[in-house]
C-alpha positions, 0 to 999 in steps of 0.5 A, spaced: 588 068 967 581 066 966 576 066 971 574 059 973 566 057 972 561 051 973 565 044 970 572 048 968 569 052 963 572 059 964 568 065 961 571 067 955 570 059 952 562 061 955 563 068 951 565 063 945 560 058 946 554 062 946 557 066 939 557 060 936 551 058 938 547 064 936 549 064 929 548 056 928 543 054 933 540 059 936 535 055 939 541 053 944 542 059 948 539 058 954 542 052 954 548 055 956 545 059 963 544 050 965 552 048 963 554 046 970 548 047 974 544 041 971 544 035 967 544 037 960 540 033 956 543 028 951 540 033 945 542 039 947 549 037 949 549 033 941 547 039 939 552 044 942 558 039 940 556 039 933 555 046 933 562 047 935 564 041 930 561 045 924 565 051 928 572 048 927 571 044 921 569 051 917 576 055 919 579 058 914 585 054 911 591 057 915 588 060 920 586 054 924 591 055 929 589 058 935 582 058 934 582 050 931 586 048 938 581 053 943 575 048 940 578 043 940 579 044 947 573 046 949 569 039 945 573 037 950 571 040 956 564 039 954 564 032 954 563 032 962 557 039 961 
């Protein structure tokens, strides 16, 4: 089982969510390290859900799946960051 983090993301949807953002918006890193310590800016949360979106809809055809549904539920997740 996952270890729990700030506002119930869990360290492997971190570990994801910072490989997304290093290669489509790298700008948005550091923002990780505020997730569930501070506000986050509309901004930065804007930016990092259209990164995870452009994650989920460039998934390869048939291999969507598993992955497709752990982005899902990390945009949903997000939503309160």
């Amino acid at each position: 089982m996952d270890a729990v983090t700030r506002q119930g993301l869990v360290l492997t949807d971190l570990a994801a969510l910072r490989e997304i953002l290093l290669r489509r918006d790298p700008d948005l890193a550091p923002v990780l390290e505020r997730i569930g310590t501070q506000p986050l800016a509309p901004i930065d949360r804007e930016r990092i859900r259209r990164a995870v979106v452009d994650e989920l809809c460039e998934l390869p055809d048939g291999e969507g799946g598993r992955q497709a549904l752990l982005l899902v539920d990390l945009l949903d997740r997000l939503g309160g960051a």
